[in-house]
BATOR-122302 format. One line per 8 residues: number of its first residue (from 1); their letters; for each residue z, x, y of C-alpha. Coordinates in pm, 1 decimal. Example, Ala and Ser with C-alpha at 12.3 -4.5 7.8 and 13.67 -1.06 7.14 Angstrom:
2
1) AS) 780.0:1230.0:-450.0 ~ 714.0:1367.0:-106.0
***
This chain:
399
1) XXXXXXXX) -8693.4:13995.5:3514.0 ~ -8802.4:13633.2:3481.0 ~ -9158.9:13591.1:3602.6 ~ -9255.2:13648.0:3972.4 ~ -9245.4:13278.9:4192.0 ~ -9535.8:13315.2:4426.0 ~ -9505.6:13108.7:4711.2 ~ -9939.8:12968.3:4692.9
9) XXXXXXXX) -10256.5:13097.4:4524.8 ~ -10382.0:13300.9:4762.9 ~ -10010.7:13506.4:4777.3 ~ -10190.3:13864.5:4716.7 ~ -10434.2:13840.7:5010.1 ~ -10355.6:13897.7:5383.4 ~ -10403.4:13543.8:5465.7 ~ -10077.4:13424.3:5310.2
17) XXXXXXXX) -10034.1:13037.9:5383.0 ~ -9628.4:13128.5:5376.4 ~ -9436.2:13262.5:5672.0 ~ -9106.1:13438.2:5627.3 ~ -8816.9:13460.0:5962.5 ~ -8509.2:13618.1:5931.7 ~ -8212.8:13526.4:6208.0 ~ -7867.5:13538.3:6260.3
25) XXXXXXXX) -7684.3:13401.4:5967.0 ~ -7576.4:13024.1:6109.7 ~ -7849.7:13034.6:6357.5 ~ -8074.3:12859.6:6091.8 ~ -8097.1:12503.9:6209.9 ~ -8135.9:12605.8:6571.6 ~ -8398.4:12832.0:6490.2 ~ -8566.2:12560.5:6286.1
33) XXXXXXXX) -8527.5:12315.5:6533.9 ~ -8662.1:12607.9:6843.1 ~ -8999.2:12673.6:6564.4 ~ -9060.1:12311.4:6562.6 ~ -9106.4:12250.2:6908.9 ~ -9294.1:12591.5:6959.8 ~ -9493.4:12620.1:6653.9 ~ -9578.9:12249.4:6519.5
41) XXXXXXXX) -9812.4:12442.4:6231.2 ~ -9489.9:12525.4:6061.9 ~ -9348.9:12347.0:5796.9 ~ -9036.5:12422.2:5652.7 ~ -9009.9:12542.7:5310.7 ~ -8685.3:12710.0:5196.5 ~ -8363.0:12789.3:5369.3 ~ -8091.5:13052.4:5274.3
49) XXXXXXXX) -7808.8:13139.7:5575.6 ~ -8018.7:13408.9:5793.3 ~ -8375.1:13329.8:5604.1 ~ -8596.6:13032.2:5606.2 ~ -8975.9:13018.6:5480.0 ~ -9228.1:12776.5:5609.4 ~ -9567.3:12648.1:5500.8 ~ -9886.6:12718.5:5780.7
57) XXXXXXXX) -10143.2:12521.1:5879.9 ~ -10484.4:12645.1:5687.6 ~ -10633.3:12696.6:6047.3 ~ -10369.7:13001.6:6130.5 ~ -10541.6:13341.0:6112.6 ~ -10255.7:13577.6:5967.9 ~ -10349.2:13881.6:6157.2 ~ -10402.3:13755.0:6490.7
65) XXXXXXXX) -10071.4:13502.4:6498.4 ~ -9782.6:13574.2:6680.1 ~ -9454.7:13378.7:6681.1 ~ -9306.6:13272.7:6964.6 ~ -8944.3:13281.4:6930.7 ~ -8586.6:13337.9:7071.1 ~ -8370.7:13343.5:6739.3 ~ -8651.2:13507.8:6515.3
73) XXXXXXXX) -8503.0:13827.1:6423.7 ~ -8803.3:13940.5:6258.9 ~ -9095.0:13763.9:6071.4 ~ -9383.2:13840.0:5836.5 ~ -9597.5:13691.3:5603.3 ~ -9494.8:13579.7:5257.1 ~ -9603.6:13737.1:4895.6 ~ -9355.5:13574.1:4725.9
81) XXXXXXXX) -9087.3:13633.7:4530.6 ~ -8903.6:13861.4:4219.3 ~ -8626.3:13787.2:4048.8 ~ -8398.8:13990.6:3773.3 ~ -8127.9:14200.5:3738.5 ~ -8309.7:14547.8:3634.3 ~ -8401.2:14673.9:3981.0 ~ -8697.2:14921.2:3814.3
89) XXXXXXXX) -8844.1:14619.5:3661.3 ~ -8816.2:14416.4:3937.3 ~ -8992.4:14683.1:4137.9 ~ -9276.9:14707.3:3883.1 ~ -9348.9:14359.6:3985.3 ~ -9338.0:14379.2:4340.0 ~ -9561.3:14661.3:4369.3 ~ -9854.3:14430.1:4178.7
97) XXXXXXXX) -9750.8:14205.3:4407.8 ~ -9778.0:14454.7:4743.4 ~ -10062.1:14647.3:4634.7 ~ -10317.8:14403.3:4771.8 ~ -10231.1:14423.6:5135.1 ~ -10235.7:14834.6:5136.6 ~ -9871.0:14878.7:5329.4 ~ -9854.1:15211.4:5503.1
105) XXXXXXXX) -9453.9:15172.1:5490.2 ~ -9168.6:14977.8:5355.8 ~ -8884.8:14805.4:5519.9 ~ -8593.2:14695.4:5293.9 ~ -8346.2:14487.6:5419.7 ~ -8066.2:14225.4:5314.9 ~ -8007.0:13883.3:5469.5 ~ -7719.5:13890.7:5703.7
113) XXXXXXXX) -7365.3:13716.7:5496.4 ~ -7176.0:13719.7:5784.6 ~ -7166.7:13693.6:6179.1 ~ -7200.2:14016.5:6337.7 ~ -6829.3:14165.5:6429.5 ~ -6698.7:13942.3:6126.3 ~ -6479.5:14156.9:5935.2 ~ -6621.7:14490.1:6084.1
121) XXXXXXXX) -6982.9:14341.6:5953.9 ~ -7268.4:14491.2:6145.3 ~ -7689.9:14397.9:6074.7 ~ -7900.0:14670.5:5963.7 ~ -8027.2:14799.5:5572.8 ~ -7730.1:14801.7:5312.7 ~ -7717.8:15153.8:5046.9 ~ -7817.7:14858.7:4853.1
129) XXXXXXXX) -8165.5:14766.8:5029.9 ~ -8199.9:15139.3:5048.9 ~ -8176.5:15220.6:4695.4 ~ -8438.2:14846.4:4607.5 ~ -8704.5:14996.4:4876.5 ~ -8666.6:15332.7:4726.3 ~ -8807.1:15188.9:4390.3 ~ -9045.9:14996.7:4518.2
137) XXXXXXXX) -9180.5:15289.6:4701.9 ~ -9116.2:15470.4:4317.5 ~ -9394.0:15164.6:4149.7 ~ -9599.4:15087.3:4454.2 ~ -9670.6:15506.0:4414.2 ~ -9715.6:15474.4:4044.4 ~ -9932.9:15193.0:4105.0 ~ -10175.9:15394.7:4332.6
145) XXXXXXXX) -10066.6:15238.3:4632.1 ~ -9982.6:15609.7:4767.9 ~ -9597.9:15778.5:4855.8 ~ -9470.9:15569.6:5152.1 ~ -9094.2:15633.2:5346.1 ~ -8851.5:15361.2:5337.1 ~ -8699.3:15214.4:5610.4 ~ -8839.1:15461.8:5895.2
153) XXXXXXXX) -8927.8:15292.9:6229.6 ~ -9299.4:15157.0:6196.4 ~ -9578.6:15325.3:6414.2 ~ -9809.8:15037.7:6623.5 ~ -9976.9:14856.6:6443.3 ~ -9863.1:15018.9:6103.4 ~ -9878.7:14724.6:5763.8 ~ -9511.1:14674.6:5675.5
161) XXXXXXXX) -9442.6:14572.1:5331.6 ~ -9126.4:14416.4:5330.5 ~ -8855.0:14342.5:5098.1 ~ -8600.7:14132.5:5152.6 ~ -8289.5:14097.1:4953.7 ~ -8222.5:13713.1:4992.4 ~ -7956.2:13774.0:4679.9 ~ -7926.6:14116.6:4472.4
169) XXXXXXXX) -8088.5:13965.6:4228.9 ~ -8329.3:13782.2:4448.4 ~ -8627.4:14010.3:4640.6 ~ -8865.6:13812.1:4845.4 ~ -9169.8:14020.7:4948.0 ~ -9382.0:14023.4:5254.0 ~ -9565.6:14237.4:5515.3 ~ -9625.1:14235.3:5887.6
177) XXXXXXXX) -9821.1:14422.6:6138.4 ~ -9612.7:14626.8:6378.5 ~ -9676.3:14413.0:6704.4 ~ -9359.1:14427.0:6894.3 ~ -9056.1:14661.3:6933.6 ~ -8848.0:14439.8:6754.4 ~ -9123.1:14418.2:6410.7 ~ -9120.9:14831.9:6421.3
185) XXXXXXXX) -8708.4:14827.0:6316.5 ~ -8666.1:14785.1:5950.0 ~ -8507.3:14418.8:5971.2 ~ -8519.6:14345.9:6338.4 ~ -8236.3:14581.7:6385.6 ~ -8248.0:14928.8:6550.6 ~ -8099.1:15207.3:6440.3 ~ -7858.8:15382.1:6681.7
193) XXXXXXXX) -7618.5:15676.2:6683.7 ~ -7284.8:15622.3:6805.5 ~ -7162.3:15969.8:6957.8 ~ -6782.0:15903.5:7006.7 ~ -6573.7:15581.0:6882.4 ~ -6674.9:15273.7:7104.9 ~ -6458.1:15079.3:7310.1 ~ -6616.9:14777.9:7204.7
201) XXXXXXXX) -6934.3:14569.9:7050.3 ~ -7075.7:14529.9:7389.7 ~ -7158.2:14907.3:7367.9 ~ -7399.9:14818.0:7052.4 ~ -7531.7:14499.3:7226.4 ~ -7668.6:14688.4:7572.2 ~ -7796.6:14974.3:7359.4 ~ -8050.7:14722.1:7172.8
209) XXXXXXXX) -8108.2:14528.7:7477.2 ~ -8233.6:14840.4:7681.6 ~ -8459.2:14916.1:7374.4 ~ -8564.2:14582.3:7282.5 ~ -8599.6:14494.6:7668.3 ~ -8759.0:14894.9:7745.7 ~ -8506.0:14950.1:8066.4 ~ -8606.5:15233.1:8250.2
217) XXXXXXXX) -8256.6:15343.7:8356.7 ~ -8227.9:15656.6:8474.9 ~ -7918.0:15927.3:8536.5 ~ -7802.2:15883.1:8853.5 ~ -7898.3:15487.8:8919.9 ~ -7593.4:15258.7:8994.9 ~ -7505.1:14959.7:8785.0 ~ -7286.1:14698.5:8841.5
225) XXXXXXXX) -7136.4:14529.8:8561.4 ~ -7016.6:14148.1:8599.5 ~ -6719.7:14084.9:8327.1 ~ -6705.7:14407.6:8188.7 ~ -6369.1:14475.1:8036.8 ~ -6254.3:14664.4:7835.6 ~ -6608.2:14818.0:7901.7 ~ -6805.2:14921.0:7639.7
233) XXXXXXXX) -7146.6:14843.9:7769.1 ~ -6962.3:15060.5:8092.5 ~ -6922.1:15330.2:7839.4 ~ -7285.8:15290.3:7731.0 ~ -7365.2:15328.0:8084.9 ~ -7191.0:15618.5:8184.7 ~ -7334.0:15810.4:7847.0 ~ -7644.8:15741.7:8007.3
241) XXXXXXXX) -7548.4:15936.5:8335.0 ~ -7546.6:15640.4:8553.3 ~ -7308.3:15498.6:8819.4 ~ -7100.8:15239.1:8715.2 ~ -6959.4:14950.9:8966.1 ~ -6741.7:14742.0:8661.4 ~ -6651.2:14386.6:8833.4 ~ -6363.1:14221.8:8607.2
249) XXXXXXXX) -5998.1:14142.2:8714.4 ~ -5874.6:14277.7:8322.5 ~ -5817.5:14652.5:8283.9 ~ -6049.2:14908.5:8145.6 ~ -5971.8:15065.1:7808.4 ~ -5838.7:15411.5:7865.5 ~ -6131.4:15597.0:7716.3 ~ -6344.6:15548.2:8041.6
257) XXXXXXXX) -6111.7:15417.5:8269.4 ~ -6113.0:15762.5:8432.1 ~ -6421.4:15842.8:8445.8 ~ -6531.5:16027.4:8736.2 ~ -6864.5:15759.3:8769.1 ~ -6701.8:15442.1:8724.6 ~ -6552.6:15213.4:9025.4 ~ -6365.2:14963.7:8832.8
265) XXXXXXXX) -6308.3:14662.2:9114.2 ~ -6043.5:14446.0:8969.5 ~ -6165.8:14076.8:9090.7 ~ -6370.7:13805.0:8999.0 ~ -6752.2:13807.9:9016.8 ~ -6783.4:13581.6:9308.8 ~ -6510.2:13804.9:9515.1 ~ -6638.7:14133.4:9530.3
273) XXXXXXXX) -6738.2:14195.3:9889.5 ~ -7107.3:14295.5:9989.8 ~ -6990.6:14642.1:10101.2 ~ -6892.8:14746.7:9746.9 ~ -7245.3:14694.8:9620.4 ~ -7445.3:14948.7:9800.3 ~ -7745.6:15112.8:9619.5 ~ -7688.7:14895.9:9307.0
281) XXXXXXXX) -8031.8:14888.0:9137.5 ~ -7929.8:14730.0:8747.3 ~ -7741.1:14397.2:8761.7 ~ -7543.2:14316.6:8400.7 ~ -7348.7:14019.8:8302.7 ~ -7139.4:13932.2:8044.2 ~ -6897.2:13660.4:8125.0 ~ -6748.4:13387.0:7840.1
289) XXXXXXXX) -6927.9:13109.9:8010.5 ~ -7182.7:12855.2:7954.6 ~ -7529.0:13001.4:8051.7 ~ -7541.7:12757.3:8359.6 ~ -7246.6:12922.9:8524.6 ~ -7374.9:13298.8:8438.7 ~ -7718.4:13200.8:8600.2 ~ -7533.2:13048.6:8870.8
297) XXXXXXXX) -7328.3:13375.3:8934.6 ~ -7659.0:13545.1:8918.0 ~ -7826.8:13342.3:9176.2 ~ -7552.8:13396.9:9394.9 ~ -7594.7:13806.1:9333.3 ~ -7986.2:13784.1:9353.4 ~ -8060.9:13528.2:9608.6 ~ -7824.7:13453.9:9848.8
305) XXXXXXXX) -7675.4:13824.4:9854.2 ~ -8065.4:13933.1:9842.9 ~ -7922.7:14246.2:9628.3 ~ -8201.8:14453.8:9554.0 ~ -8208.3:14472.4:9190.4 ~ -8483.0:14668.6:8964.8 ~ -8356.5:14457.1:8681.1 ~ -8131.8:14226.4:8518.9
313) XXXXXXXX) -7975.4:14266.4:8173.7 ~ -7736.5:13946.0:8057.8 ~ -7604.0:13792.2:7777.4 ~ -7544.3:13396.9:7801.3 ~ -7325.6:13234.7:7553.1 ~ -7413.9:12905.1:7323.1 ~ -7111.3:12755.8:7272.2 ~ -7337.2:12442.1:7167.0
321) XXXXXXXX) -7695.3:12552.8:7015.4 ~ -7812.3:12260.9:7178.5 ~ -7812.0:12502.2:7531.3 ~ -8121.8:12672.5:7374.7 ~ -8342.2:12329.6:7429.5 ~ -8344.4:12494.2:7793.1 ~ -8485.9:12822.4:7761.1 ~ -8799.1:12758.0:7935.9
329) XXXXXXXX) -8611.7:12581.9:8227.8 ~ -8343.6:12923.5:8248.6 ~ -8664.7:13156.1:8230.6 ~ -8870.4:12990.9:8468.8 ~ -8565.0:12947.2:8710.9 ~ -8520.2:13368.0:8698.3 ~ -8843.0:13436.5:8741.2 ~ -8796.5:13209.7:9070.9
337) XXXXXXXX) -8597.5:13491.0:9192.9 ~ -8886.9:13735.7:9236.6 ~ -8892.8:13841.0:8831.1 ~ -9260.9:13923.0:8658.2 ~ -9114.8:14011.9:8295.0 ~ -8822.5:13746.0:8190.7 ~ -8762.7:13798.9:7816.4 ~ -8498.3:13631.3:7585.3
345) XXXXXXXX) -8379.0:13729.3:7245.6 ~ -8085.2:13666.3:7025.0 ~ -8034.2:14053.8:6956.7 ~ -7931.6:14162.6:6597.1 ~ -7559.0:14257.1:6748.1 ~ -7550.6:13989.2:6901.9 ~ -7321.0:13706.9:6808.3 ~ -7305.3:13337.1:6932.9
353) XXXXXXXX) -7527.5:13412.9:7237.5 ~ -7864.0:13523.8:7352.8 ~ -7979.7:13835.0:7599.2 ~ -8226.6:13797.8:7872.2 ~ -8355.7:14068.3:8034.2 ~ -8548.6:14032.7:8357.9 ~ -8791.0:14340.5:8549.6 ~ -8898.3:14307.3:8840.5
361) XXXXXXXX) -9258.0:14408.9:8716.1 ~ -9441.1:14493.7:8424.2 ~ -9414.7:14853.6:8543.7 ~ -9099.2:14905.5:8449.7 ~ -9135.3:14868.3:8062.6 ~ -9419.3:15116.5:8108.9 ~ -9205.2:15373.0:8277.1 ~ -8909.6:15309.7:8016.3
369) XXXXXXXX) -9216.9:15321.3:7727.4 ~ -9293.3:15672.9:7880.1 ~ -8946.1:15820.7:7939.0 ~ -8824.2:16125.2:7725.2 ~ -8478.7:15961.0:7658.1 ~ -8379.7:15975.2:7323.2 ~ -8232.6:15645.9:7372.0 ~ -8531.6:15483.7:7516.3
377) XXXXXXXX) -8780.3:15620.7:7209.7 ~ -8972.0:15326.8:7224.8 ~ -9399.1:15384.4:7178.2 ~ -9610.4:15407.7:7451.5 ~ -9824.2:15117.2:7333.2 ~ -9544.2:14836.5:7274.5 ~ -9572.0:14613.3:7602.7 ~ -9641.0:14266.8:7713.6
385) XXXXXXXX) -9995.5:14156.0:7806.2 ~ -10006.6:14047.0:8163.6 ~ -10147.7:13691.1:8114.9 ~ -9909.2:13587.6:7828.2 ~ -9644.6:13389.4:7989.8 ~ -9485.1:13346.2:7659.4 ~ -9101.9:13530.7:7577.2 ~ -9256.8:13769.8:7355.1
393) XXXXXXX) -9338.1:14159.8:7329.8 ~ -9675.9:14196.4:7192.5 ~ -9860.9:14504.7:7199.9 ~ -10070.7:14545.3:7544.0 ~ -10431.6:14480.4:7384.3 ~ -10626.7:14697.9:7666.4 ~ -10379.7:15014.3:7508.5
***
């Protein structure tokens, strides 16, 4: 390999002056443009579709910073970079580079090429990250740096090393403290099990959001579901044991249209009658609108129907990135409707669009952090601090 490109002199010490974010590939200028307003320290440095560098301020403290962002998929600190076509080599080089910052486990991961859906594309580690973190993990152990798994979910607070394949031949290295949900998936992405062929992407878009967001449903509780055909976040639903009320004047695919759970109402949102809506505790929305007209349809749900939601789970659409300038306007207006914990994200199944998920307290994530789902796995210890105002997940500090 040709010689290892470290990004500054300091690049084996935890106090890298380099930051690393990974996003949705074409999301780079917006998320460029959302870091510049949010985090003025940051200076850009180098740009690939789905991963962009910057420089820090000298006055950042590495393990105490958190980043503040929508379209960050995931983020670390940068060691640099290794380059060559031998992937043992390369690894040699890495782990010199890793050893400093003592990882406890690595995370392996290639840029996204393509939009999510494209051409049956989906995020998440390639055989080919696999097979670059399992020889790291080979020379970081051969370097006395210890045998560490690849690509398992991070414990709180666990060092990540991570290596990111920004071209096969092309590793940029890292590592990260596991802060948030989102930093303890190799990636960004989580890893989910698909029991029985979906009905659509939506299915894979609600199952990160109730994750990401820690959702506390529960068997039994009744959801309504604004634009849901052909219904796979329904199907997602109904897996979960939970009462379905699917609002959308298209037909259901044929896979759950049956189901002995689901109402299927065939209008539009703002038609459904007050009497259909009884007991409805989880409100989701996923119309092919501009975010004003979702929140709008929202409002209407939340405020002036004075339905008596636990939480909300929606995905708004950017058909301009430009819409994004007003995510501190659309958060602040839903936690006007009686909200505590108002979170936004572009998920890593998402595509040209954002979720937000809204509790009605902090309470909630707690009880979803404790349940025994399988699908809601998330660690006890992963939710927000009560003064922190910003749309982030940080780990509770008094846990």
């Amino acid at each position: 390999p040709r010689p290892l490109s470290p990004d500054c002199a300091e690049n084996m010490t935890p106090d890298s002056r380099f930051l690393f974010v990974c996003c949705q590939a074409g999301a780079e200028t917006a998320c460029k443009r959302e870091l510049a307003g949010r985090h003025p320290e940051l200076k850009l440095a180098f740009s690939r579709p789905g991963f962009i560098t910057f420089k820090c301020d000298q006055g950042i403290d590495a393990p105490s910073f958190q980043l503040v962002s929508t379209l960050a998929r995931t983020w670390g600190w940068s060691l640099g970079k290794a380059t060559g076509t031998d992937a043992r080599e390369v690894a040699v080089e890495v782990a010199r580079l890793a050893i400093a910052v003592q990882p406890q486990v690595i995370q392996s991961w290639q840029r996204d090429l393509k939009l999510p859906g494209d051409d049956g594309f989906e995020p998440g580690p390639t055989p080919l990250a696999v097979e670059a973190g399992r020889v790291v993990a080979e020379a970081l152990n051969q370097a006395g740096g210890g045998t560490l798994a690849v690509n398992r979910r991070a414990k709180p607070h666990e060092r990540v090393l991570d290596v990111v394949l920004v071209e096969p031949d092309q590793w940029w290295i890292g590592w990260h403290l596991a802060d948030t949900i989102a930093q303890t998936w190799p990636g960004g992405v989580p890893e989910v099990e698909l029991a029985e062929p979906l009905v659509s992407r939506a299915w894979l878009k609600l199952c990160e959001a109730v994750l990401w967001g820690q959702v506390p449903l529960r068997a039994g509780d009744i959801a309504l579901e604004l634009g849901s055909a052909p219904g796979g976040a329904v199907q997602y639903l109904l897996q979960r044991g939970l009462k379905v009320i699917a609002v959308d004047p298209a037909e259901m695919d044929e896979a759950i249209a049956g189901h002995e759970h689901l109402h299927h109402i065939r209008r539009r949102a703002r038609e459904v009658p007050n009497r259909e809506l009884a007991g409805v505790r989880w409100l989701l929305v996923d119309i092919n609108m501009p975010p004003q007209y979702t929140l709008d349809v929202l409002e209407d749900y939340i405020q002036q129907r004075q339905l008596p939601v636990r939480g909300v789970i929606a995905t708004l659409k950017l058909p301009e990135w430009e819409l994004l300038d007003g995510l501190d306007t659309i958060r602040e207006r839903v936690r006007g409707w009686g909200f505590g914990v108002v979170r936004t994200r572009q998920l890593a199944f998402n595509r040209r669009e954002f979720c937000l998920v809204a509790l009605r307290n902090r309470f909630e994530r707690r009880m979803a952090a404790l349940s025994d789902s399988q699908d809601l796995s998330v660690q006890s210890d992963l939710t927000d601090p009560a003064d922190l105002p910003a749309p982030t997940d940080l780990i509770d500090p008094q846990n």
